[in-house]
N, C-alpha and C positions, 0 to 999 in steps of 0.2 A: 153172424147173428146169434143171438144170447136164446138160450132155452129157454122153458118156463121155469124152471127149478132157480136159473141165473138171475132171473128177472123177479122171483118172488124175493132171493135173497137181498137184491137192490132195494126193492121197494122196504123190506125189515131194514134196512139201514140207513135209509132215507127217515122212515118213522121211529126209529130210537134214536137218530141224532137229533129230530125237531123234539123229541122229549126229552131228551139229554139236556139239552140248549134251554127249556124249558124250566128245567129243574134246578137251573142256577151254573150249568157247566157248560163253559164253551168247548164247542168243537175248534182245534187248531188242527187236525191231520184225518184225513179217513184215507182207509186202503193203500196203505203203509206197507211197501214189500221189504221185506228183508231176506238175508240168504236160509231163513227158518221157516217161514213164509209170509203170509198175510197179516196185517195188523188192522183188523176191520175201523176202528174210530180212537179216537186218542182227544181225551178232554182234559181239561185243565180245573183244580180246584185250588187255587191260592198257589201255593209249589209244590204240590203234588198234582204227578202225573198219571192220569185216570184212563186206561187202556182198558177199551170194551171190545167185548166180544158178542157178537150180532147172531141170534137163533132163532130162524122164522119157520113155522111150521105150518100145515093149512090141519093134520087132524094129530089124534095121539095116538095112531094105529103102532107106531112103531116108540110112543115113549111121546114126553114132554120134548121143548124144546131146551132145555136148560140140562136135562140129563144126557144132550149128546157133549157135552162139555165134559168127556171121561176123565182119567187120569194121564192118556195119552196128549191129549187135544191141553191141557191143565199144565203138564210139560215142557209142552212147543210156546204158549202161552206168559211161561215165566219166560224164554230162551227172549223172544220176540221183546217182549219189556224190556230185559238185560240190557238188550242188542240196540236198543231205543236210547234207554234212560244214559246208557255209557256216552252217547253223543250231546244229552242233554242235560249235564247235570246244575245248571240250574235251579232245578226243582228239588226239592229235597226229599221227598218220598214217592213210592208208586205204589198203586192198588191197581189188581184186574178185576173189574165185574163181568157179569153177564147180563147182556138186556133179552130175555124172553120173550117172540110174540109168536100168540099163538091165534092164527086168523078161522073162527068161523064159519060154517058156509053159506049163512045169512051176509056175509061180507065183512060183519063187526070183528072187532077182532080186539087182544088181551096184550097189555103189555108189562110184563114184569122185569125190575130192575132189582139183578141182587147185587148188593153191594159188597165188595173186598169176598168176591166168590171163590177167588182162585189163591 
């Protein structure tokens, strides 16, 4: 059974792919494991390939949610791309963003997309 902490991060990645999708970018892959780890969503913009990284937060006691994207996590991040993009070179360039949501306790909640973050 999945925690709360598991289950919050599903639903942030459930709602940045329907914004993603929204925004003119297909989702073709989510939760892409590789031997680096996880590749939370992978979109597509023409032929480049658009590797997002999913930050759900419910408060800012410990920082936004875009700031736990350090230079460690930034890292792993390019390795994970590399580790993608070498199988699919089709595509002719890659960008990592980050989609920031940062949920309220009204229930409303913020969604920031920064682009070419990493």
């Amino acid at each position: 059974m999945r925690n709360a902490r598991q289950k919050r991060g599903d639903w942030g990645e459930e709602v940045a792919a329907q914004y993603l999708e929204n925004k003119g970018l297909p989702v073709i892959e989510r939760n892409v494991r590789s031997p680096f780890g996880e590749i939370d969503i992978i979109c597509k913009n023409n032929k480049e390939l658009v590797f997002v990284e999913v930050k759900t937060r419910n408060s800012t006691v410990y920082g936004y949610p875009e700031e736990s994207v350090n230079r460690a996590k930034q890292h792993k991040l390019r390795q994970l791309a590399q580790w993608y993009w070498s199988a699919h070179r089709e595509y002719h360039t890659i960008r990592i963003d980050v989609v920031a949501i940062l949920v309220e306790s009204s229930g409303m909640f913020q969604v920031e997309h920064f682009i070419a973050a990493v």
